[in-house]
Backbone bond lengths (Angstrom), bond angles and torsions (degrees), N, CA, C in turn:
res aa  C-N    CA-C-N  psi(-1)  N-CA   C-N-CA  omega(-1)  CA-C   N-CA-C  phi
1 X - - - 1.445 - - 1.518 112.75 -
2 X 1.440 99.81 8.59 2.072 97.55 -177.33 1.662 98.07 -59.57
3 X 0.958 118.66 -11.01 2.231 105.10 -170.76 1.556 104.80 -99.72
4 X 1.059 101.25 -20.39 1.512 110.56 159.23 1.612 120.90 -20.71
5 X 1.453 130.04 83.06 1.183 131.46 -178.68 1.514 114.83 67.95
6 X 1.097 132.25 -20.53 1.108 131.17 -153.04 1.822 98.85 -94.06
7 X 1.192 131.52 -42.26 1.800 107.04 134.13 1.135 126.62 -5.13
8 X 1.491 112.73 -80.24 1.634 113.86 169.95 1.270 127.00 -34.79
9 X 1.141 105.41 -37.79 1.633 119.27 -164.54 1.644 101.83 -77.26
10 X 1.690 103.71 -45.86 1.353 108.45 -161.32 2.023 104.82 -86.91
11 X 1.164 108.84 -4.47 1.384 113.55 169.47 2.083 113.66 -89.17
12 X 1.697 85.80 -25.35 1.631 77.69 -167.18 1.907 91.99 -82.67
13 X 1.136 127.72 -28.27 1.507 119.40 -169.59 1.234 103.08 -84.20
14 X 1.299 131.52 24.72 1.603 148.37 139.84 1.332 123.44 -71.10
15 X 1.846 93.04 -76.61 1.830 94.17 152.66 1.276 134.11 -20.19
16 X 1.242 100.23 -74.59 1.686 127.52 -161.29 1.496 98.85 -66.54
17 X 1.070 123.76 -33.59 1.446 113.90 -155.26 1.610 117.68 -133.92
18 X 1.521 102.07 0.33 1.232 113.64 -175.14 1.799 123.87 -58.33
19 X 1.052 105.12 -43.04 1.597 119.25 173.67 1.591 101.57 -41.07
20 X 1.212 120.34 -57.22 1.256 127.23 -151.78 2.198 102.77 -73.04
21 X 1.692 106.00 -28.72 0.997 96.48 -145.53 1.854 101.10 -87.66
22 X 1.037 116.25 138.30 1.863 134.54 -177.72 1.245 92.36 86.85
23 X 1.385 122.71 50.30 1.278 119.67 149.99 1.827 116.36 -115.65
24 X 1.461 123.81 80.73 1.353 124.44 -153.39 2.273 106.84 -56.27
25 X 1.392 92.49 3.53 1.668 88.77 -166.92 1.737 92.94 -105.80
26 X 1.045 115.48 6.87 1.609 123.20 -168.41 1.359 100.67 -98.36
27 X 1.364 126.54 135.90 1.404 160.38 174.97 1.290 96.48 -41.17
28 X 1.296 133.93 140.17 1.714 129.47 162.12 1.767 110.55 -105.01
29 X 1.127 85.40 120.59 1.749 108.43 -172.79 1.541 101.52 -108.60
30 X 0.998 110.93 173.51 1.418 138.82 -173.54 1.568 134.33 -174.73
31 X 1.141 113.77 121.72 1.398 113.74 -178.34 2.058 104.10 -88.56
32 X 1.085 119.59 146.54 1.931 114.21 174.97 1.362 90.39 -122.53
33 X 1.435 107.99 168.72 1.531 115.66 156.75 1.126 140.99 172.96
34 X 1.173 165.96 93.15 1.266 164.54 64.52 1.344 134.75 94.04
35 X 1.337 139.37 106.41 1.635 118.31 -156.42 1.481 95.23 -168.41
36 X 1.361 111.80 136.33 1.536 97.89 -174.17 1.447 96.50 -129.27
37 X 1.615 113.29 153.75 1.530 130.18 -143.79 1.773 95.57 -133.05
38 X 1.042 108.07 114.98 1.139 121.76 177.55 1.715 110.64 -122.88
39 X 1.861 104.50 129.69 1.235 113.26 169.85 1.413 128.83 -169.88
40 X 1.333 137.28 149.74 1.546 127.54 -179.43 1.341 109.18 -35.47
41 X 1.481 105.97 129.01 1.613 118.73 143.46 1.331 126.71 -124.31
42 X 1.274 123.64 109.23 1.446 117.96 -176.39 1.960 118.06 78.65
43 X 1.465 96.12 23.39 1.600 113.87 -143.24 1.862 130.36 47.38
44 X 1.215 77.90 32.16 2.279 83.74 159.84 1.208 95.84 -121.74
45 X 1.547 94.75 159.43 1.122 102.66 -173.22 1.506 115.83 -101.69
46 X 1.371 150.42 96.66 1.079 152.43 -159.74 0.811 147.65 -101.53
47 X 1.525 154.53 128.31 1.503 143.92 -153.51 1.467 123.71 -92.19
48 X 1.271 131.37 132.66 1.649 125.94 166.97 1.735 101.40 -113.96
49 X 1.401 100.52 179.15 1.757 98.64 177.53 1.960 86.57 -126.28
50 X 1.039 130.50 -171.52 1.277 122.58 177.56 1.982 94.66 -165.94
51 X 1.049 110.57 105.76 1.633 115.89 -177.20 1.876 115.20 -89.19
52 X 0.896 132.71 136.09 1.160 137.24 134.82 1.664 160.62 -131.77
53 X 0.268 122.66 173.50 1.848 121.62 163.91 1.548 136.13 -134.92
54 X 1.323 113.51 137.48 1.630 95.58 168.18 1.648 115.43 -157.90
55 X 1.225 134.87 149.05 1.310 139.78 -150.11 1.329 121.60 -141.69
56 X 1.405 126.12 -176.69 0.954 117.28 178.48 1.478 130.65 -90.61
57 X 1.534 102.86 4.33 1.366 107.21 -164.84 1.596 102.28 -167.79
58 X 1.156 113.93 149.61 1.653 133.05 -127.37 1.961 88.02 -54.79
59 X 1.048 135.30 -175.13 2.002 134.16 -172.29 0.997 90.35 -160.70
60 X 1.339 104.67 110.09 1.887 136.23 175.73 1.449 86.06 -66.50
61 X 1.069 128.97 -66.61 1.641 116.57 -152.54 1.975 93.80 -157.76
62 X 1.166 107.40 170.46 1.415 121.63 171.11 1.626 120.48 -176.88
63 X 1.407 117.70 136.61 1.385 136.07 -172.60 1.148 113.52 -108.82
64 X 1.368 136.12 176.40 1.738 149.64 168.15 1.766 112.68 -146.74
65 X 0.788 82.04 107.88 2.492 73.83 162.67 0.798 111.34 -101.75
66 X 1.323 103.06 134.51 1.668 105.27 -175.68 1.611 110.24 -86.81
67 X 1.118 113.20 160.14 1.656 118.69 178.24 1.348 130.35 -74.13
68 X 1.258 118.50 -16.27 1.385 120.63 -178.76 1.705 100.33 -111.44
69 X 1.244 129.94 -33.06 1.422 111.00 -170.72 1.695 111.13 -111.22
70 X 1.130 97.94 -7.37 1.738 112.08 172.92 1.585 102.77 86.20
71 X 1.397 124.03 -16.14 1.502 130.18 171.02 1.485 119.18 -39.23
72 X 1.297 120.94 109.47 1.732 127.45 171.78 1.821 96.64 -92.27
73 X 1.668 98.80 126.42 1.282 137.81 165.97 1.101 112.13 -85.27
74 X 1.373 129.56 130.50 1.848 121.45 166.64 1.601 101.15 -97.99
75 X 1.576 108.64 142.71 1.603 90.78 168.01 1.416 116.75 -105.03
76 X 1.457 124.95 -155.00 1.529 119.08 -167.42 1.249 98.94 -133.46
77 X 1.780 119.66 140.33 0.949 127.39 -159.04 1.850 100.43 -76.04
78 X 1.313 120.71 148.88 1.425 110.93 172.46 1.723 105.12 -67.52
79 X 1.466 96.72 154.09 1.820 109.86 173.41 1.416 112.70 -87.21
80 X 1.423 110.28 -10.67 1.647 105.58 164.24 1.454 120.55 -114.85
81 X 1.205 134.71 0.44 1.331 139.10 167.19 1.285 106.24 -133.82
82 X 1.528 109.60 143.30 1.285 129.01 162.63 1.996 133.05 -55.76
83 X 1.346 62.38 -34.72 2.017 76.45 -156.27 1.816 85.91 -107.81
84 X 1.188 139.91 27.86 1.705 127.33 151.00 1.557 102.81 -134.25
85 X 1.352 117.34 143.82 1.357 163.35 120.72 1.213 140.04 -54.78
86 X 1.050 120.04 106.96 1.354 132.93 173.80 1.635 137.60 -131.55
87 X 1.613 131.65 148.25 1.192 144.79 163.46 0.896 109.14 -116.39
88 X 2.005 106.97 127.16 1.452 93.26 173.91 1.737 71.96 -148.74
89 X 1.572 95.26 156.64 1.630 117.07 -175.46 1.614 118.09 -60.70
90 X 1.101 112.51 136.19 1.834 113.43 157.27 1.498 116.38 -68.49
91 X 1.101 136.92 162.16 1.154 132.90 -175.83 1.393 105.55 -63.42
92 X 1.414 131.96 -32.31 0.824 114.82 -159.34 2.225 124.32 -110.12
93 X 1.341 80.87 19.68 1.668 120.43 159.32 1.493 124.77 -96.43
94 X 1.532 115.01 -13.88 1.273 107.75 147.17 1.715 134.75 -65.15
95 X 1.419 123.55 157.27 1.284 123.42 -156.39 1.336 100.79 -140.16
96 X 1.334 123.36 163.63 1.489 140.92 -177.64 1.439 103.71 -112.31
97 X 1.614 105.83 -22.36 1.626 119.23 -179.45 1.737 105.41 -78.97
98 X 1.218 123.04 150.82 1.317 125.36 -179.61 1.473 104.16 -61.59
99 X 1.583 131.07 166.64 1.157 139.62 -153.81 1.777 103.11 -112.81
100 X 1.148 121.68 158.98 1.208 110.48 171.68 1.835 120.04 -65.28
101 X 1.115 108.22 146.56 1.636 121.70 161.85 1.425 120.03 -118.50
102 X 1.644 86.56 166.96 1.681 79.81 175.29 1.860 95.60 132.01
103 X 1.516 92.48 -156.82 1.456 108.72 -168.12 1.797 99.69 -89.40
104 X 1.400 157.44 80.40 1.227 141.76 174.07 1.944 107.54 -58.40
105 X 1.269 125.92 110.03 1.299 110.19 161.18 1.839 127.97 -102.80
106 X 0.932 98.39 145.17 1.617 104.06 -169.00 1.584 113.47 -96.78
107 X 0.780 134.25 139.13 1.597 137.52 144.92 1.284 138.65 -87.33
108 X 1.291 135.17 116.01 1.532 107.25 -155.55 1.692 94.85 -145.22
109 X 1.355 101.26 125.40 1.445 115.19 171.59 1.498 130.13 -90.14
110 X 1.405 139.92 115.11 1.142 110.18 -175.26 1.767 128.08 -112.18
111 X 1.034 132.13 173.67 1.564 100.87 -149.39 1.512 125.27 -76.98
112 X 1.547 112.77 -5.43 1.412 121.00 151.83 1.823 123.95 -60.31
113 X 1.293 89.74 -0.05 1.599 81.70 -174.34 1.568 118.86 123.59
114 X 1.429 106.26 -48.53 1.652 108.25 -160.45 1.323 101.51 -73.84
115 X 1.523 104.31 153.67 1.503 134.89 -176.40 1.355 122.18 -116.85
116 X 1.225 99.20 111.49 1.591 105.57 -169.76 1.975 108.97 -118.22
117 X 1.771 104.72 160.76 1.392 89.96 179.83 1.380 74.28 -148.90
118 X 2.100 105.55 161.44 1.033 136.00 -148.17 1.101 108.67 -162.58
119 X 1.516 140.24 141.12 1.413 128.16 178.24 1.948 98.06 -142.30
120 X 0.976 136.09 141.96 1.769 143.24 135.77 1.176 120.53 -116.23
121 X 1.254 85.14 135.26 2.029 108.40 -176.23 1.528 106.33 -108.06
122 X 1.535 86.28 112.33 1.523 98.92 169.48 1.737 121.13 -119.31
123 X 1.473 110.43 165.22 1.252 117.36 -160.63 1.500 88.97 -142.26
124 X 1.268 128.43 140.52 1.338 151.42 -177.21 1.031 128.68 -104.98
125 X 1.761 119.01 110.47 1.210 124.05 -144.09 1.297 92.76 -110.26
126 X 1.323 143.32 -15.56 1.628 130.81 -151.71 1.667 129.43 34.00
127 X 1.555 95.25 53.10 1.549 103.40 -168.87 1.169 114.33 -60.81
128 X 1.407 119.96 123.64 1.565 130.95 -175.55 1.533 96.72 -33.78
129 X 1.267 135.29 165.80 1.322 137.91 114.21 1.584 143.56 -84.31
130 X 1.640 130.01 121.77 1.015 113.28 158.82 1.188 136.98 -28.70
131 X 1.611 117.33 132.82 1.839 108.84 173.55 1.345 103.63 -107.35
132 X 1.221 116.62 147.89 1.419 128.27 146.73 1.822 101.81 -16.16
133 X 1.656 111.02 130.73 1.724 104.54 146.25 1.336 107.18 -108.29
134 X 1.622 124.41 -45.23 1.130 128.02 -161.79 1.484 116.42 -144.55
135 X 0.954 132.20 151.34 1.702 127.84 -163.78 1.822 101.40 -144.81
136 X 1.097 123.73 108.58 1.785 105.02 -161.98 1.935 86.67 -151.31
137 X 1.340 79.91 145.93 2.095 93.61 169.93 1.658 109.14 -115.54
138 X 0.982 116.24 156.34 1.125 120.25 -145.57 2.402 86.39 -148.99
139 X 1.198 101.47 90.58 1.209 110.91 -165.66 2.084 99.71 -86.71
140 X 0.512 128.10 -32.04 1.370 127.56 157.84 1.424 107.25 -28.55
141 X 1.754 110.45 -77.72 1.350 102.38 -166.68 1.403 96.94 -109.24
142 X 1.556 138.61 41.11 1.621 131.16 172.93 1.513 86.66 31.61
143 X 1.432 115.44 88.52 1.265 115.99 120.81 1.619 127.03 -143.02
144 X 1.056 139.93 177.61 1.417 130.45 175.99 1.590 108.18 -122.41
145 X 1.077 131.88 137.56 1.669 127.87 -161.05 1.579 92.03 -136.19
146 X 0.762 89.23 122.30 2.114 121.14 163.70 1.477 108.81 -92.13
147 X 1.152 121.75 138.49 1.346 136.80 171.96 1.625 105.50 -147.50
148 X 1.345 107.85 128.42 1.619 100.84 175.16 1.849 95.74 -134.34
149 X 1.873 115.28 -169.02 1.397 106.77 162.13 1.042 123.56 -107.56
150 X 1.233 117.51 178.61 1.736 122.92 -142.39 2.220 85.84 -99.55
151 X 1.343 84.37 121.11 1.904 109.07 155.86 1.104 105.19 -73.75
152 X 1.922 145.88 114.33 0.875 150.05 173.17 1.695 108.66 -80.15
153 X 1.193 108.96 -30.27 1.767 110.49 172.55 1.084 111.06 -92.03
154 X 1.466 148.01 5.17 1.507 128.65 -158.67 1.824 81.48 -111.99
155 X 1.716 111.21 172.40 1.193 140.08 160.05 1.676 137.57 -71.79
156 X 1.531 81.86 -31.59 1.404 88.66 161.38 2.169 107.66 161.89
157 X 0.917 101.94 -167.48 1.838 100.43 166.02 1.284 116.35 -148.32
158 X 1.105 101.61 178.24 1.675 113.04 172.17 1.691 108.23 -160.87
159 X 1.216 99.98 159.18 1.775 111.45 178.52 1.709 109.92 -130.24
160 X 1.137 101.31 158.02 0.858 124.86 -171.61 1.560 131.17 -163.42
161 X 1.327 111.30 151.95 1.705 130.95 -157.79 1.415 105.52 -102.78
162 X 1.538 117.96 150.98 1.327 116.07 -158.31 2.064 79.89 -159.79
163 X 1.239 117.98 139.28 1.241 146.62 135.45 1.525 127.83 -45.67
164 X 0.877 163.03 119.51 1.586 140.16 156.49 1.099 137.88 -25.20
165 X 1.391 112.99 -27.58 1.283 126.33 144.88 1.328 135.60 -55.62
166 X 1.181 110.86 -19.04 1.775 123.20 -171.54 1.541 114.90 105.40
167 X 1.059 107.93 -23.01 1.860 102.30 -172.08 1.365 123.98 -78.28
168 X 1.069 86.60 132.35 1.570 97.77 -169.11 1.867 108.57 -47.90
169 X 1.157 115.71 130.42 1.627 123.13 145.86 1.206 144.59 -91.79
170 X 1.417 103.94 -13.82 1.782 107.13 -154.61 1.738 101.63 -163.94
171 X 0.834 132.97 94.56 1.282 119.52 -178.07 1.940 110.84 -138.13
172 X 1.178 106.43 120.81 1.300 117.33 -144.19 1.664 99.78 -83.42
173 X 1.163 124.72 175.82 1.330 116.48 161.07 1.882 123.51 -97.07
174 X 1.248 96.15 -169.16 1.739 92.57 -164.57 1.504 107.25 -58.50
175 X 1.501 108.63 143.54 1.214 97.81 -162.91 2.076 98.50 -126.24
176 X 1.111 134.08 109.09 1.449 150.26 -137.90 1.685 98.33 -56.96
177 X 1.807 137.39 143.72 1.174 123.20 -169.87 1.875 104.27 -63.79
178 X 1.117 122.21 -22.03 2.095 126.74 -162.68 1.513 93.96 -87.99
179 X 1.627 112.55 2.65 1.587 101.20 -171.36 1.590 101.07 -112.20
180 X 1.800 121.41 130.94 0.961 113.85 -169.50 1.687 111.17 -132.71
181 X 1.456 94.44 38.70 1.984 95.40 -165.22 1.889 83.94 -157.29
182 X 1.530 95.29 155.78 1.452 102.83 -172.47 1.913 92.22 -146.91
183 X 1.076 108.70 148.26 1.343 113.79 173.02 1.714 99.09 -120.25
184 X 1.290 121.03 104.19 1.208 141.57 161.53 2.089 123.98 -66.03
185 X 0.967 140.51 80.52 1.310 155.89 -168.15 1.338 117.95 -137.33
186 X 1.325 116.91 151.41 1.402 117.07 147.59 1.454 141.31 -54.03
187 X 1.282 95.58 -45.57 1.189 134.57 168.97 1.706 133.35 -64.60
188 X 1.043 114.88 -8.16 1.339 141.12 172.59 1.588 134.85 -129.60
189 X 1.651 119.85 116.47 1.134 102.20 -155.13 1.689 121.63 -88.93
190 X 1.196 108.36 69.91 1.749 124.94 170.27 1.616 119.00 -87.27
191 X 1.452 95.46 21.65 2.106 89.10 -171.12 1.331 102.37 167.06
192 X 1.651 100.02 172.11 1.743 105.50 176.38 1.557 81.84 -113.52
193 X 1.795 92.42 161.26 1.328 111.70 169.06 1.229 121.18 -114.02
194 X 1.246 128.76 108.79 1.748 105.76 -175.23 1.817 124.19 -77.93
195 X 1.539 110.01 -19.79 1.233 130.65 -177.98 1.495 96.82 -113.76
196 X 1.325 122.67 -151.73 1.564 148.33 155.21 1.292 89.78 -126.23
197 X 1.197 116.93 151.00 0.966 145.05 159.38 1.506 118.76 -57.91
198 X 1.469 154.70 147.13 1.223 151.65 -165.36 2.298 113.95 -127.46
199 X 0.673 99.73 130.26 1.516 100.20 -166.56 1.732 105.12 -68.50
200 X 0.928 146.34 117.71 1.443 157.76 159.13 1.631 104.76 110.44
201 X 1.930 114.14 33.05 1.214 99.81 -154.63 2.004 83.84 -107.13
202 X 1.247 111.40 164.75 1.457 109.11 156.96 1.381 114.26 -112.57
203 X 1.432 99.34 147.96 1.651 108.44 174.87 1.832 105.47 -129.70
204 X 1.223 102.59 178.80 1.419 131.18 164.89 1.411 99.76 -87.71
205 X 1.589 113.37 120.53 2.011 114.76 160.80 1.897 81.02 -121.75
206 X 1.617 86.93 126.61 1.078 108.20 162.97 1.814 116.71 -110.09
207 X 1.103 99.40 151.28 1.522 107.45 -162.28 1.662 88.40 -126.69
208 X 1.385 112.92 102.55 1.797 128.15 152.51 1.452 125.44 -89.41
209 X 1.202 105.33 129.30 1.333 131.34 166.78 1.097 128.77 -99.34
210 X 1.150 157.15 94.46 1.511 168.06 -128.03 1.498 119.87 -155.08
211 X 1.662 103.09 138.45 1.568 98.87 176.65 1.438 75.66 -132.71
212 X 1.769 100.97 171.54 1.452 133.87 -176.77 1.538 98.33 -85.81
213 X 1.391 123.03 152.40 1.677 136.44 132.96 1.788 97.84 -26.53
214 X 1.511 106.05 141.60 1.733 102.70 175.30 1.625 95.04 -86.69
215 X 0.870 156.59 19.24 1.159 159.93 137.34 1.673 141.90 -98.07
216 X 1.625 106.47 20.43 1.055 143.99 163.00 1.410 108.96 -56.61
217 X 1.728 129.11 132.51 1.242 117.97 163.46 1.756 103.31 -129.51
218 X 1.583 116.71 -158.57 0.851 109.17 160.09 1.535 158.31 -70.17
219 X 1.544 98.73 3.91 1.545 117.11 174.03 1.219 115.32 -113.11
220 X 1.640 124.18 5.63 1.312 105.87 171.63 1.711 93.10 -144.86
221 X 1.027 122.89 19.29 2.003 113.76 -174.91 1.596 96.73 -71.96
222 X 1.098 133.14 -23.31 1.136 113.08 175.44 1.460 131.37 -83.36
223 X 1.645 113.12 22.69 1.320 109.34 155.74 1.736 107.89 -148.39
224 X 1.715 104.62 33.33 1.369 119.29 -157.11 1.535 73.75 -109.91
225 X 1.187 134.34 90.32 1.742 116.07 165.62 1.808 100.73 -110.69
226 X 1.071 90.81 148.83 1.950 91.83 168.98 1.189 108.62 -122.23
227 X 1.208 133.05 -43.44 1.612 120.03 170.68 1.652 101.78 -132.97
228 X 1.748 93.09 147.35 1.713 98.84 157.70 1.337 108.32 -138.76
229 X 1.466 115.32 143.02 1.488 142.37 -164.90 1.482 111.00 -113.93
230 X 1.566 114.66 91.67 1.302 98.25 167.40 1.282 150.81 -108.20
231 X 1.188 136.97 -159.72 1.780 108.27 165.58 2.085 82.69 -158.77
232 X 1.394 113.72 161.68 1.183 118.27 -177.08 1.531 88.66 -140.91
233 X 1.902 91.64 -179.01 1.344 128.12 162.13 1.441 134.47 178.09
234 X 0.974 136.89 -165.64 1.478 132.80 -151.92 1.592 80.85 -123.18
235 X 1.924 129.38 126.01 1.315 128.10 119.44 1.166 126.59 -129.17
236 X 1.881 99.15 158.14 1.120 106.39 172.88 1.268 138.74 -80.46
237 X 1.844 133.85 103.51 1.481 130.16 -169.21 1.664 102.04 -47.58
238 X 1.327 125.41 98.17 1.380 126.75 -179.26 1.726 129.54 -142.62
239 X 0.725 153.20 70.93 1.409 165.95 -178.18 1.445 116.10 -64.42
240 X 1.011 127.97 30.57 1.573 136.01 -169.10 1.606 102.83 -90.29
């Protein structure tokens, strides 16, 4: 699950911050942050934390302490951007035990030198996850339709396509919390595709559940996440 949003993340601190970056007379900023990932293992349901950072200008290195055990984490620079950082769990760093809370503070160096510090406080909600209800193709008009039930606390979801390999195929855009059905196609604009899709092929559709930071507004919720809830499964691209 390391690709898990963190695309998003590493495309929006492009956006957001791009103007500023190879400009050596420009301020060094940084976004930190905190988000905890919840999903079946072995059928439990289990917790990860997932850390990052990203700035305006290239990040020599960066750390986190956590709040309850005083332990500093280093994270790892991304292999496709310069200027983001990230931690995200091995499978086998997920937990059934609740996750730490509290104040996480970061340290973050960037490769000119400057030293910056950063802290997010998170609180742990154990956001339900949506399940799958129904998964159906619809060979008439090639499409595949998802329907799951409605999270009354979350912000909203999204799904998404996975290879056996892990790589992403299909990953839809934001999808509203009262909305509980997705029409998956080529042909329809509910998502990016990074591949096509292949006929008798199986993938991973993952089904995310997500809430915002409670201090999220409208210029930054889209990389303000505090929890995501997922649930998966195996289909077959098939229209027969």
């Amino acid at each position: 699950m390391k690709k898990y949003i963190l695309k998003t993340l590493a495309i929006l601190s492009i956006l957001i911050l791009n103007s500023c970056i190879g400009n050596d007379k420009e301020e060094f900023l940084v976004n930190a942050d905190v988000y905890y990932l919840n999903k079946l293992q072995d059928g439990v349901n289990v917790h990860g934390i997932i850390y990052y950072v990203y700035g305006n200008q290239s990040i020599d290195s960066a750390t986190v302490t956590l709040p309850e055990t005083n332990e500093t984490l280093a994270l790892q620079q991304s292999a496709d951007y310069y200027n983001l950082m990230v931690l995200s769990p091995d499978e086998e760093d997920y937990s059934a035990e609740a996750p730490q809370e509290g104040n996480f503070e970061f340290y973050i160096l960037s490769s000119k030198g400057e030293e910056l510090y950063s802290n997010d406080n998170q609180e742990f909600d154990n956001l339900q996850a949506a399940e799958f209800v129904t998964v159906g193709f619809d060979s008439n008009n090639y499409w595949m339709k998802v329907t799951w039930n409605e999270v009354s606390s979350c912000d909203g979801y999204a799904i998404k396509m996975e290879d056996t390999d892990g790589n992403t195929v299909f990953e839809s855009y934001t999808i509203a919390p009262d909305v509980t059905e997705l029409i998956v196609s080529e042909y329809y604009s509910t998502g990016t595709w990074a591949v096509a899709p292949v006929e008798g092929t199986t993938y991973k559709l993952i089904l995310q559940t997500y809430t915002y930071d409670d201090d999220a507004n409208s210029s930054n919720y889209a990389y303000s996440f505090k929890e995501v809830s997922i649930r998966d499964r195996n289909v077959v691209w098939n229209f027969d």
